[in-house]
C-alpha angles and dihedrals in degrees: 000000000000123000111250101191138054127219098230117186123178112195139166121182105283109028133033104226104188131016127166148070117308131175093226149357142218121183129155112269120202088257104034141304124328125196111199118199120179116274089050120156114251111273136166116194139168100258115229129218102287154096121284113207123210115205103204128213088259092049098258122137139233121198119191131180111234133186112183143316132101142312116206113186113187122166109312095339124089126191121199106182104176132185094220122023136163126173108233090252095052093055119105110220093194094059096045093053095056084042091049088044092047087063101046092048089057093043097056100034089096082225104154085205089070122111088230082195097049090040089056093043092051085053094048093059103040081052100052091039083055093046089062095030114119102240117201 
């Protein structure tokens, strides 16, 4: 019989932010988004700036903020160890938004002095933290 459910855990260095069975997962690839289903084939890949999502067995669902690190998926189980996560409840809108604001203000200075790629990948990530962000 085949297996119906996958053993997803997200972890940084210092939390595990998500542990449990789930009947699917999204997360951000390096090169764009992965679903994982049971029954994928192994992989290992670099992990982008996004929001993984965690369909649990009772159909709820888990956002979490990710920047970088690695997915493993082997058999049923599958390992998220990211550099950067935050839960969608754990993320601070306020803080995104000036953080979202600071970018675009650098990107579009005309300042020859700006890091056009940090600059967009500061904006990536204030805009995908927002995406998840409660908002009141």
């Amino acid at each position: 019989m085949a297996e119906t459910t996958l053993f997803v855990e997200v972890l940084t260095p210092d939390k595990t932010h998500f542990s449990g069975f789930v009947k699917a997962v999204y997360f951000p690839g390096e090169n764009g988004y992965l679903g994982i289903l049971p029954g994928h084939a192994p992989l290992l890949t670099r992990l982008g700036v996004g929001t993984i999502t965690c369909i649990e067995e009772d159909g709820d669902v888990v956002h979490i903020f990710c920047s970088g690190g690695f997915a493993e998926v082997m058999g049923r189980d599958v390992s998220i160890l990211a550099n950067v996560a935050e839960r969608e409840g754990e993320i601070d809108a306020e803080r995104a938004e000036k953080a979202r604001q600071r970018a675009e203000k650098r990107l579009f200075s005309g300042s020859t002095e700006v890091d056009y790629a940090r600059a967009m990948s500061a904006l990536q990530r204030a805009m995908e933290r927002l995406r998840i962000a409660p908002h009141p």
